[in-house]
PDB file with SEQRES, HELIX, SHEET and CRYST1 records, atoms N, CA, C and O in Angstrom:
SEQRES   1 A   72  UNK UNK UNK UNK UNK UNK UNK UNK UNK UNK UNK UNK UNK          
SEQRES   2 A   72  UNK UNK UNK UNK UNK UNK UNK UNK UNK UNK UNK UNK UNK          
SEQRES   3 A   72  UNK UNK UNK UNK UNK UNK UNK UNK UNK UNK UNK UNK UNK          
SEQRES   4 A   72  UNK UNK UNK UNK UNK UNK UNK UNK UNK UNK UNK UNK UNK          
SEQRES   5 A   72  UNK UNK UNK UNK UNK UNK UNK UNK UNK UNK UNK UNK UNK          
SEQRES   6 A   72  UNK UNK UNK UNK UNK UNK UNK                                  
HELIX    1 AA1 UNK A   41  UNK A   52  1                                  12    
SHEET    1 AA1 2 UNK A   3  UNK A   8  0                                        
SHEET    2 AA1 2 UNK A  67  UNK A  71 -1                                        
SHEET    1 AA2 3 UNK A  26  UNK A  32  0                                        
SHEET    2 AA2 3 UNK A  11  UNK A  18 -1                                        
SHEET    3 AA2 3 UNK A  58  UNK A  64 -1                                        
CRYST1    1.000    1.000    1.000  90.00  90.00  90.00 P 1           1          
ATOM      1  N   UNK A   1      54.047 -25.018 -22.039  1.00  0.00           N  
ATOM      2  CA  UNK A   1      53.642 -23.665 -21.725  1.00  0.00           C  
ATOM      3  C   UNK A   1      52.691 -23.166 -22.812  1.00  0.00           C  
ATOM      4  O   UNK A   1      52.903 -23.461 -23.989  1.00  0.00           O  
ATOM      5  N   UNK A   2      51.412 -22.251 -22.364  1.00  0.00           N  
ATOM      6  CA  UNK A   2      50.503 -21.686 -23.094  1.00  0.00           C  
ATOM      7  C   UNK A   2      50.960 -20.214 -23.932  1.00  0.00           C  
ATOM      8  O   UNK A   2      51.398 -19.247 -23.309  1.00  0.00           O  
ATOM      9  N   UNK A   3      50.811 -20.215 -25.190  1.00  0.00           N  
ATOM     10  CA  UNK A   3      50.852 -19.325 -25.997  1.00  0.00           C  
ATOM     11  C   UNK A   3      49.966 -18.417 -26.101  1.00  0.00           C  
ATOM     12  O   UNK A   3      48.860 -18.815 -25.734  1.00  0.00           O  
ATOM     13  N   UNK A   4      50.000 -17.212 -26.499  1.00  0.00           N  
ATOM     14  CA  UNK A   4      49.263 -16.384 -26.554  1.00  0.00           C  
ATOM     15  C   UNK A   4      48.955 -15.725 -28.222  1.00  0.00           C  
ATOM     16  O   UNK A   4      49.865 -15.042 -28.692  1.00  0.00           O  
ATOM     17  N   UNK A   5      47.870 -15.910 -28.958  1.00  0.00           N  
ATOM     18  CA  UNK A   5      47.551 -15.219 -29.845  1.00  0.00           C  
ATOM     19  C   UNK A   5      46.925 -14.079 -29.883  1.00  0.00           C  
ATOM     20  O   UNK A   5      45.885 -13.896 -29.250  1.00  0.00           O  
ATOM     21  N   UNK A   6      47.616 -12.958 -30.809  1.00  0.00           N  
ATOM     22  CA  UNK A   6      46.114 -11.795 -30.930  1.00  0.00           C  
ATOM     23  C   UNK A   6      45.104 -12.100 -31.820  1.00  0.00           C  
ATOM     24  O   UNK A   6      45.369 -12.744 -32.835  1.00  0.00           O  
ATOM     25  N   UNK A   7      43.846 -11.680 -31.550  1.00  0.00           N  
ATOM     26  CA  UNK A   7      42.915 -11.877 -32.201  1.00  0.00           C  
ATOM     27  C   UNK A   7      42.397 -10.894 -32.788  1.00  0.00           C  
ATOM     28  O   UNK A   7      41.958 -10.837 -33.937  1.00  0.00           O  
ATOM     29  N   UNK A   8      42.477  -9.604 -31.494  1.00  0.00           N  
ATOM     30  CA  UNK A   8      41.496  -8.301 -32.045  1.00  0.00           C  
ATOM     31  C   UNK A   8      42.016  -7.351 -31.178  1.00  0.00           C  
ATOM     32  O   UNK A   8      42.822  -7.596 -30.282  1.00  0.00           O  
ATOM     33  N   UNK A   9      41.442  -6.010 -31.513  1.00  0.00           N  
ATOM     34  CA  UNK A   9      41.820  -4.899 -30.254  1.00  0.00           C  
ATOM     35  C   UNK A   9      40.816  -3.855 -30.421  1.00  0.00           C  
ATOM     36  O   UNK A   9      40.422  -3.641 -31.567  1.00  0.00           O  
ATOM     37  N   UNK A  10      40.395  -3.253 -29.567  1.00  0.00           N  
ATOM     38  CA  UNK A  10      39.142  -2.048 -29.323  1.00  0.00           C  
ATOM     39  C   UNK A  10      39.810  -1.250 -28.821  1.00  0.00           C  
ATOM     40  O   UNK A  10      40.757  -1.410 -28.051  1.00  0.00           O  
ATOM     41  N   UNK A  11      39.109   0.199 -29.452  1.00  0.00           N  
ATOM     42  CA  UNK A  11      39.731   1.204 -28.597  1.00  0.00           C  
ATOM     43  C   UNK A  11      38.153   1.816 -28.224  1.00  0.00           C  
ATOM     44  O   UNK A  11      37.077   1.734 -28.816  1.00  0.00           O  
ATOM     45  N   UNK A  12      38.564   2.441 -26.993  1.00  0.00           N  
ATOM     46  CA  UNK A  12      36.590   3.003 -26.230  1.00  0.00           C  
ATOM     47  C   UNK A  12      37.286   4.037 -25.644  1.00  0.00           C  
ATOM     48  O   UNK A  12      38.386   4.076 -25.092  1.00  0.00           O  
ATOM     49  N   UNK A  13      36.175   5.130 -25.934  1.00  0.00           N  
ATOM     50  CA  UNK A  13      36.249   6.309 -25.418  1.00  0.00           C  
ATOM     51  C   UNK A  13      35.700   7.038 -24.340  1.00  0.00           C  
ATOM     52  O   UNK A  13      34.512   7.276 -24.554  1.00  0.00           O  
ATOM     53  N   UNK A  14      36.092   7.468 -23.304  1.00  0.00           N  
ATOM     54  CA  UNK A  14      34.604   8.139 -22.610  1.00  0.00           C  
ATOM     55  C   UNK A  14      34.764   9.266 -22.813  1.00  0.00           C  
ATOM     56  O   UNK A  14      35.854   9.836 -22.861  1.00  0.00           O  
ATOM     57  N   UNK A  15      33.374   9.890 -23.007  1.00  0.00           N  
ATOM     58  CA  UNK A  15      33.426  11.487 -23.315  1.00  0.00           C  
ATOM     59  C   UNK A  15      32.540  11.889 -21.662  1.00  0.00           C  
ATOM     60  O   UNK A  15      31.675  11.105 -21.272  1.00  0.00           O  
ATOM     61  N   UNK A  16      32.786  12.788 -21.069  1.00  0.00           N  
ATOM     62  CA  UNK A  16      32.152  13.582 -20.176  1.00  0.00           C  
ATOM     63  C   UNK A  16      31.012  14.415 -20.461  1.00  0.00           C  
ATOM     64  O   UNK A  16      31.165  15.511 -21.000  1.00  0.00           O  
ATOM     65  N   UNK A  17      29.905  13.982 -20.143  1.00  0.00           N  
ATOM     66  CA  UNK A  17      28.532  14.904 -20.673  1.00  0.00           C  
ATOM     67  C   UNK A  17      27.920  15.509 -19.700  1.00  0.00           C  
ATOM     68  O   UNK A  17      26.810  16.027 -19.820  1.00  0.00           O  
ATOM     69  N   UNK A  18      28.727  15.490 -18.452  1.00  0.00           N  
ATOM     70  CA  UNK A  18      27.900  16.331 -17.133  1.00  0.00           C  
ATOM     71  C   UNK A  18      27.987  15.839 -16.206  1.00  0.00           C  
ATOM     72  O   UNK A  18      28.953  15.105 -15.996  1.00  0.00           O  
ATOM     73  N   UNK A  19      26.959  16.050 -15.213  1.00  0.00           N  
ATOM     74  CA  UNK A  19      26.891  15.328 -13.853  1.00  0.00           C  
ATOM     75  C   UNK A  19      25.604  14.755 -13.791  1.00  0.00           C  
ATOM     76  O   UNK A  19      24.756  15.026 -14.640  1.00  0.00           O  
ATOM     77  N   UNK A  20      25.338  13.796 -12.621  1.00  0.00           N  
ATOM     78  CA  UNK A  20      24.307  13.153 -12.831  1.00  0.00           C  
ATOM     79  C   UNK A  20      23.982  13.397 -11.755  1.00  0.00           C  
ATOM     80  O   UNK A  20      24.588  14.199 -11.045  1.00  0.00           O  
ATOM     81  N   UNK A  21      22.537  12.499 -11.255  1.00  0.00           N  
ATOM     82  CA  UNK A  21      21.777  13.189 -10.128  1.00  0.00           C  
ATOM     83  C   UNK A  21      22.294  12.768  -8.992  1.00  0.00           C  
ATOM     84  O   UNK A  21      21.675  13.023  -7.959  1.00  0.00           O  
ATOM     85  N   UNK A  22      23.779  11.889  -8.917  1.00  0.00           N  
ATOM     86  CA  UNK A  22      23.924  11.498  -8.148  1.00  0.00           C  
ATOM     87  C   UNK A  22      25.257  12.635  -7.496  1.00  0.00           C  
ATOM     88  O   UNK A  22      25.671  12.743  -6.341  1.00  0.00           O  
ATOM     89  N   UNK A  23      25.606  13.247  -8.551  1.00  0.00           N  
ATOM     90  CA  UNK A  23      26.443  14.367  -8.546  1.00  0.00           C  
ATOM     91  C   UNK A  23      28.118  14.346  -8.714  1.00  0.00           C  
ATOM     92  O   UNK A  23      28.956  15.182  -8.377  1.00  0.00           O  
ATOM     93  N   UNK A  24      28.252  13.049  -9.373  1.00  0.00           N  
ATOM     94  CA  UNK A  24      28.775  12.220  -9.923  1.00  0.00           C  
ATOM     95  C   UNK A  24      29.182  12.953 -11.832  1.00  0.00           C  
ATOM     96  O   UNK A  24      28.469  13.555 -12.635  1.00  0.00           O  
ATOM     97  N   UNK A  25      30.197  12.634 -11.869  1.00  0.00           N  
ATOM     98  CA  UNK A  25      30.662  12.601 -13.870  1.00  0.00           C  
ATOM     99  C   UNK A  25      29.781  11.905 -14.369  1.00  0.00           C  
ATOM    100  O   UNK A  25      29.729  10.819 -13.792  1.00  0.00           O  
ATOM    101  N   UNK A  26      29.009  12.011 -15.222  1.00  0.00           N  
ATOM    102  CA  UNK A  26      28.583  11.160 -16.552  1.00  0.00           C  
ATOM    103  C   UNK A  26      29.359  10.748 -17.691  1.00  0.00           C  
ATOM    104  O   UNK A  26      30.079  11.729 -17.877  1.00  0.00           O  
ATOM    105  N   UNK A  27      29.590  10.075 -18.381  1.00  0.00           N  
ATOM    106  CA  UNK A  27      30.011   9.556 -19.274  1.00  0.00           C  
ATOM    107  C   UNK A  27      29.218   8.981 -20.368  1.00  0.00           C  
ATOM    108  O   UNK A  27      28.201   8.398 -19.992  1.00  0.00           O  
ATOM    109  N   UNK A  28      29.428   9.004 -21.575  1.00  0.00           N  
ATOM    110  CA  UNK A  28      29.068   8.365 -22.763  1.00  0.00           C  
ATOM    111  C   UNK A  28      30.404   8.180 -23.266  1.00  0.00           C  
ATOM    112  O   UNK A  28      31.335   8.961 -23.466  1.00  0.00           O  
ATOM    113  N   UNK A  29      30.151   6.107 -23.517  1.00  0.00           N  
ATOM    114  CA  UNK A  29      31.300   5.261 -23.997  1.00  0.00           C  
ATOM    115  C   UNK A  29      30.902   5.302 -25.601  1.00  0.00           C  
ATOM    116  O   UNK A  29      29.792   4.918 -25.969  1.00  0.00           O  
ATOM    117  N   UNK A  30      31.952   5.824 -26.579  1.00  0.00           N  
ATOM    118  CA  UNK A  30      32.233   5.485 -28.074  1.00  0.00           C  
ATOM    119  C   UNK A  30      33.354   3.982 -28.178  1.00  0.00           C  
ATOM    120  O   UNK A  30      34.497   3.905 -27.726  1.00  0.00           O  
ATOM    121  N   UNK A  31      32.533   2.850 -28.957  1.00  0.00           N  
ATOM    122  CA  UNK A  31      33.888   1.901 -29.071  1.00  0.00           C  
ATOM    123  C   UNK A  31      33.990   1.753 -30.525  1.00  0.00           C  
ATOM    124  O   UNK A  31      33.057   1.771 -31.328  1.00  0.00           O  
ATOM    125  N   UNK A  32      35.286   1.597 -30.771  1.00  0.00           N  
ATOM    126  CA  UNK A  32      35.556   1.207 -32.104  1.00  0.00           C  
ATOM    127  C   UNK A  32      36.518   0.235 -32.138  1.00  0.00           C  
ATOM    128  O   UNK A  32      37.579   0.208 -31.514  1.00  0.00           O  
ATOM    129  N   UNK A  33      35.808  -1.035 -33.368  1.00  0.00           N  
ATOM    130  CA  UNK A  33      36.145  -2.178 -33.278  1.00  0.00           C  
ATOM    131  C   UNK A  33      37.323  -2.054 -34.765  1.00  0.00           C  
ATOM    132  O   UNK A  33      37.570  -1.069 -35.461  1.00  0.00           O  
ATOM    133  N   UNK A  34      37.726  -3.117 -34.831  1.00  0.00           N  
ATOM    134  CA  UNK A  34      39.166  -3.566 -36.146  1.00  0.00           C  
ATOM    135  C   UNK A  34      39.996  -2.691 -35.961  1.00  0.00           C  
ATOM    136  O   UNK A  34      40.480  -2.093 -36.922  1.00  0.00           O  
ATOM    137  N   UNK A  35      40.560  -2.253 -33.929  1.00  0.00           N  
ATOM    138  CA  UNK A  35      41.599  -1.686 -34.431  1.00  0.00           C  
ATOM    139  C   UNK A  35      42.743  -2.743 -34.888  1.00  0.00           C  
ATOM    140  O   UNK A  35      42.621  -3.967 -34.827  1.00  0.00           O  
ATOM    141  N   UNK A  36      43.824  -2.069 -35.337  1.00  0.00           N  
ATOM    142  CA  UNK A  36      45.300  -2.320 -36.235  1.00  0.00           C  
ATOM    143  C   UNK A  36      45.732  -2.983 -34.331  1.00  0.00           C  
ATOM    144  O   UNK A  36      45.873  -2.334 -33.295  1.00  0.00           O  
ATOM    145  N   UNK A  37      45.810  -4.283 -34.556  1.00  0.00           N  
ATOM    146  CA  UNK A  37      46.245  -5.099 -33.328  1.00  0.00           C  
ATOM    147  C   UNK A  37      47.821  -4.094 -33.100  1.00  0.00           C  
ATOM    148  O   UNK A  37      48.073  -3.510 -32.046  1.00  0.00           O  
ATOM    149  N   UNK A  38      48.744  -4.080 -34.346  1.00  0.00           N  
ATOM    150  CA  UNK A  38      50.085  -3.143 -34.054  1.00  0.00           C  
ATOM    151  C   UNK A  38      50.605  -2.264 -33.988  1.00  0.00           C  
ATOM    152  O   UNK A  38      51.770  -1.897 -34.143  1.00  0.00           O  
ATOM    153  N   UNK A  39      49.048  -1.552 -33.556  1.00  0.00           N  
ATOM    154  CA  UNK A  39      48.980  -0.094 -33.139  1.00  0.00           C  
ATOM    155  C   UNK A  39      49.698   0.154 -31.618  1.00  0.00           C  
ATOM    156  O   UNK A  39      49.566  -0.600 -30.654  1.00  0.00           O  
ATOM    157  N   UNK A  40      50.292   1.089 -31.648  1.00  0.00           N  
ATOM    158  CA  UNK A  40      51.100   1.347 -30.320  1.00  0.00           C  
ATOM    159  C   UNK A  40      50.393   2.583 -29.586  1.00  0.00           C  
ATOM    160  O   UNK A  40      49.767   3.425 -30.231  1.00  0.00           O  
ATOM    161  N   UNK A  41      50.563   2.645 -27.909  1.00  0.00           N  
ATOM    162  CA  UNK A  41      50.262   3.302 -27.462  1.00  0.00           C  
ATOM    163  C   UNK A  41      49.226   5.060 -27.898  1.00  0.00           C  
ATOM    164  O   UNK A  41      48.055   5.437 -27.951  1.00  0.00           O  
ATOM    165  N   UNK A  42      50.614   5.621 -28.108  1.00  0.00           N  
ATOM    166  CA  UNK A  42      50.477   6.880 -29.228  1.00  0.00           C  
ATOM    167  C   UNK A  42      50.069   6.929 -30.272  1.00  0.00           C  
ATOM    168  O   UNK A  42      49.611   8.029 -30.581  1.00  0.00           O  
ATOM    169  N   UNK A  43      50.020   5.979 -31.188  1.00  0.00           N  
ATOM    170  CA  UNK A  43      49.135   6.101 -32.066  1.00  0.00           C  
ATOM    171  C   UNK A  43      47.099   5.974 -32.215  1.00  0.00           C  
ATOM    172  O   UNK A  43      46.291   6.371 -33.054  1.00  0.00           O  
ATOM    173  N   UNK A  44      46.963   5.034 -30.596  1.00  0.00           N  
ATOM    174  CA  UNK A  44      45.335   4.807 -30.401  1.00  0.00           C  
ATOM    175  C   UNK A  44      45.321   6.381 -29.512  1.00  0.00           C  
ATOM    176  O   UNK A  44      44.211   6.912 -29.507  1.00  0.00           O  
ATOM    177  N   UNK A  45      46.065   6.893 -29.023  1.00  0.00           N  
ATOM    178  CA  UNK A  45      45.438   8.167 -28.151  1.00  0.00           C  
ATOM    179  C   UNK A  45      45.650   9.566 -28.965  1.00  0.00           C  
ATOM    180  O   UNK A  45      45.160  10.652 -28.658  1.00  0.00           O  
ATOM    181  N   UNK A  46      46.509   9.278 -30.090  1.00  0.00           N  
ATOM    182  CA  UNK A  46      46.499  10.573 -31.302  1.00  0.00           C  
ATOM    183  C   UNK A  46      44.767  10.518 -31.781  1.00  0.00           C  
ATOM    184  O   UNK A  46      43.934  11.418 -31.674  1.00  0.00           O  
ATOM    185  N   UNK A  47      44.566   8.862 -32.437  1.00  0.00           N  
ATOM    186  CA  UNK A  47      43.031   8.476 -32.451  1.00  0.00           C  
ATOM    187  C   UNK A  47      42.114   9.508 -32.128  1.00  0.00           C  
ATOM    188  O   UNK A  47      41.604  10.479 -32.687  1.00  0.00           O  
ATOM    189  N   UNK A  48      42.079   8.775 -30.683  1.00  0.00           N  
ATOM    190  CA  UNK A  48      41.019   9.203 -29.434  1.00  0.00           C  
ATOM    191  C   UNK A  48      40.820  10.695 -29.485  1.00  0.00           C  
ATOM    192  O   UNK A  48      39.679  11.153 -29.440  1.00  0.00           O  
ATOM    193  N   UNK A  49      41.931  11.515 -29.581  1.00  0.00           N  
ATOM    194  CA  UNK A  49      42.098  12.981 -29.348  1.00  0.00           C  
ATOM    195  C   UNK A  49      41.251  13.473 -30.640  1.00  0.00           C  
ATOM    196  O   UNK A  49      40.302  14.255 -30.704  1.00  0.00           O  
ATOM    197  N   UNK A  50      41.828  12.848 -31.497  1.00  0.00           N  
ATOM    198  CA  UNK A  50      41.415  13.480 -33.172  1.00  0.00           C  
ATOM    199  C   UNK A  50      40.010  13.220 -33.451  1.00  0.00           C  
ATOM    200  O   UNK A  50      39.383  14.065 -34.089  1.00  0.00           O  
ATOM    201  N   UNK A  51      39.216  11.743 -32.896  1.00  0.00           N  
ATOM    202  CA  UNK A  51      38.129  11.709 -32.441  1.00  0.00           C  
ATOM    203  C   UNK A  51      37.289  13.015 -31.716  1.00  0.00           C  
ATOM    204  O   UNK A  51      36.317  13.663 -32.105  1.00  0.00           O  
ATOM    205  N   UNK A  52      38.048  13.085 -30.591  1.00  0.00           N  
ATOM    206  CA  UNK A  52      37.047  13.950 -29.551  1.00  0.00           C  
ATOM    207  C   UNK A  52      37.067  15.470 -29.877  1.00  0.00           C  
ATOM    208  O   UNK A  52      36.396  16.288 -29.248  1.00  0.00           O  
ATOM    209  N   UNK A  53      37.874  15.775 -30.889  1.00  0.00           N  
ATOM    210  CA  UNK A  53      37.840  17.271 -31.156  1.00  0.00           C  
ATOM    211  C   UNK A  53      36.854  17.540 -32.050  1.00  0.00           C  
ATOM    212  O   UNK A  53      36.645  18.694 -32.425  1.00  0.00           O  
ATOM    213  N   UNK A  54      35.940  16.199 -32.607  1.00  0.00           N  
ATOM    214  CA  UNK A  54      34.734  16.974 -33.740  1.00  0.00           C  
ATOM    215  C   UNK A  54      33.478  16.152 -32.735  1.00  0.00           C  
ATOM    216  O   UNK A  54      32.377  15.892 -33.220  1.00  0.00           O  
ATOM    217  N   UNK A  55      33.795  15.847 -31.468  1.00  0.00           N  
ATOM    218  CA  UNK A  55      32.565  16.201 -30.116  1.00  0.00           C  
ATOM    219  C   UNK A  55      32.463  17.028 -29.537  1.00  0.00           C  
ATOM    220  O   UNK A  55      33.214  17.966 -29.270  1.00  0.00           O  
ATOM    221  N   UNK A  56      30.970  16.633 -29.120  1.00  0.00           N  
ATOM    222  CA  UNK A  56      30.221  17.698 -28.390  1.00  0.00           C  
ATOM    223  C   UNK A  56      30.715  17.433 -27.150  1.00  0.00           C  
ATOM    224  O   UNK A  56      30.692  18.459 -26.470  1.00  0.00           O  
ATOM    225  N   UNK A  57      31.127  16.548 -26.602  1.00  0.00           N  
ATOM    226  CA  UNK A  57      31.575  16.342 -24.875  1.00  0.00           C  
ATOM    227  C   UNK A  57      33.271  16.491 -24.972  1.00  0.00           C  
ATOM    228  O   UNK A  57      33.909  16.712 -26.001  1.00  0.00           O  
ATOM    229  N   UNK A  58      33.790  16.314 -23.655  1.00  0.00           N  
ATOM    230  CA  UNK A  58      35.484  16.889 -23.643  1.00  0.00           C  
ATOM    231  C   UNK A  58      35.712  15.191 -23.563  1.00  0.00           C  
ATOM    232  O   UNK A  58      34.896  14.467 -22.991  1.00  0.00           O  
ATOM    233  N   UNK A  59      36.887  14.697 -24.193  1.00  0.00           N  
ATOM    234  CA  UNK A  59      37.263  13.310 -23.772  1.00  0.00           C  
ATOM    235  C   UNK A  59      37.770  12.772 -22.064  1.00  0.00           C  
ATOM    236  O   UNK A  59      38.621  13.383 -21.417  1.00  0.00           O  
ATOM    237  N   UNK A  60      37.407  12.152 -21.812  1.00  0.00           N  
ATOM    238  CA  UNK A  60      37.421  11.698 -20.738  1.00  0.00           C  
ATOM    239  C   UNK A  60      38.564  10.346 -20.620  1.00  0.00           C  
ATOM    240  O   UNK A  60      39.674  10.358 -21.152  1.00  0.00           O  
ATOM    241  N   UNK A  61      38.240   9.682 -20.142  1.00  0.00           N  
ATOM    242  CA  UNK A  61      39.365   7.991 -20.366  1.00  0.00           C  
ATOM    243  C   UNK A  61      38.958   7.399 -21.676  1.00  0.00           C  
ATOM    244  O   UNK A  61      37.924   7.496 -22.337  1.00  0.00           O  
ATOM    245  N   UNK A  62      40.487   6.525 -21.915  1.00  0.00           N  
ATOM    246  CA  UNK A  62      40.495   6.380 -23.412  1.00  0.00           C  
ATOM    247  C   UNK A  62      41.030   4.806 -22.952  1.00  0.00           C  
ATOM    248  O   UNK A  62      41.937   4.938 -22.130  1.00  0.00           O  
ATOM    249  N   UNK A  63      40.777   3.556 -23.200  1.00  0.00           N  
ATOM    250  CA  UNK A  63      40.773   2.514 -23.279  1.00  0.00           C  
ATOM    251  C   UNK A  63      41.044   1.771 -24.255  1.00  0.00           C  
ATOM    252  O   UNK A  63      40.392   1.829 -25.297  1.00  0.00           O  
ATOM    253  N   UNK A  64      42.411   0.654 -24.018  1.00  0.00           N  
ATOM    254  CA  UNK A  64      42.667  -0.146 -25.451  1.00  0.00           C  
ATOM    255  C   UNK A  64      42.489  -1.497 -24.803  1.00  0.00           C  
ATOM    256  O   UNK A  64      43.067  -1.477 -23.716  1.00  0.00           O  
ATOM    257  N   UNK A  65      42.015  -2.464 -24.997  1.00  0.00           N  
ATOM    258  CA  UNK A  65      40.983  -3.409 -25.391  1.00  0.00           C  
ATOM    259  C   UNK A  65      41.879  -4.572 -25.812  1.00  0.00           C  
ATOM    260  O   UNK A  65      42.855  -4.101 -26.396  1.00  0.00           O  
ATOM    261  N   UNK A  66      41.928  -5.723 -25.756  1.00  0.00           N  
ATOM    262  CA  UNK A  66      43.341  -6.836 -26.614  1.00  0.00           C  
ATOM    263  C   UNK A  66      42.486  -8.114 -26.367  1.00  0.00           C  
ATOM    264  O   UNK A  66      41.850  -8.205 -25.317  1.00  0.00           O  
ATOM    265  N   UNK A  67      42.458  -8.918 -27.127  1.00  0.00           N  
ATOM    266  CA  UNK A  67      41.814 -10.471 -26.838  1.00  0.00           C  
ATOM    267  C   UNK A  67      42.929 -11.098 -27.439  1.00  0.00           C  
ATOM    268  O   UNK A  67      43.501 -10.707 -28.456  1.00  0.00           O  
ATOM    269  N   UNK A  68      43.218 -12.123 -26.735  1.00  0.00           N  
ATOM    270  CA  UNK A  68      44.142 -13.165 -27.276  1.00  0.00           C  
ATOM    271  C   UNK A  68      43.352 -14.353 -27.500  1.00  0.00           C  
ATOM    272  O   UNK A  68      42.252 -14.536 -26.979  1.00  0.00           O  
ATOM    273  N   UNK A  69      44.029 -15.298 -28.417  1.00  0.00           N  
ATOM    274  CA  UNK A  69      43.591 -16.586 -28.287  1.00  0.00           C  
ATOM    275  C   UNK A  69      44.328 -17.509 -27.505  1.00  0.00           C  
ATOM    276  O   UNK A  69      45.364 -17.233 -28.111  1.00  0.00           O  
ATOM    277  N   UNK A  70      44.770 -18.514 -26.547  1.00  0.00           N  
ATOM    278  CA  UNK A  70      45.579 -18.936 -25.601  1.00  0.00           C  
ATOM    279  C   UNK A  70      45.779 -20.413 -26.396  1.00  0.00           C  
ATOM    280  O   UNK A  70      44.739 -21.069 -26.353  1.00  0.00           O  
ATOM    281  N   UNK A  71      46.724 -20.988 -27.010  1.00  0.00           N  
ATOM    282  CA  UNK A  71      46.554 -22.006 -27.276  1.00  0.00           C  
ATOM    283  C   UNK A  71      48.075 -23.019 -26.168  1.00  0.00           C  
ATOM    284  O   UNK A  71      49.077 -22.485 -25.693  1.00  0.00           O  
ATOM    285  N   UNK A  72      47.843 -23.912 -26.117  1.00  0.00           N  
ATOM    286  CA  UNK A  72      48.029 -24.421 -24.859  1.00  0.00           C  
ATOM    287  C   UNK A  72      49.113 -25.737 -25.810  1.00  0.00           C  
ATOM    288  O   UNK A  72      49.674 -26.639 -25.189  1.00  0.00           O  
TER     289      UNK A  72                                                      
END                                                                             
């Protein structure tokens, strides 16, 4: 059976900057790389929040990111 290693983890942000011509949400994605792989839930969306309160857009979806290495 294949194992699973962590390697890395991202957390990405979308902030909401309007509508577009399609009349549609816009979004602008922030990513930030070396997160703490043993970061839990609540601690990447305390992040995200504490992030988006010194933006100019309202936070939108907040995304955590995981790569493993699979060794077999």
């Amino acid at each position: 059976m294949a194992d699973q290693i962590p390697v890395s983890s991202t957390l990405r942000v979308d902030f909401e900057t309007g509508i577009n011509e399609k009349g549609s949400i816009a979004f602008k994605r922030r990513t930030f790389t070396n997160i703490r792989i043993e970061a839990n839930a609540d601690q990447l969306f305390l992040t995200a929040a504490a992030i988006a309160s010194v933006q100019n857009y309202p936070m939108g979806e907040v995304t955590r990111v995981d790569t493993y290495s699979l060794i077999g």
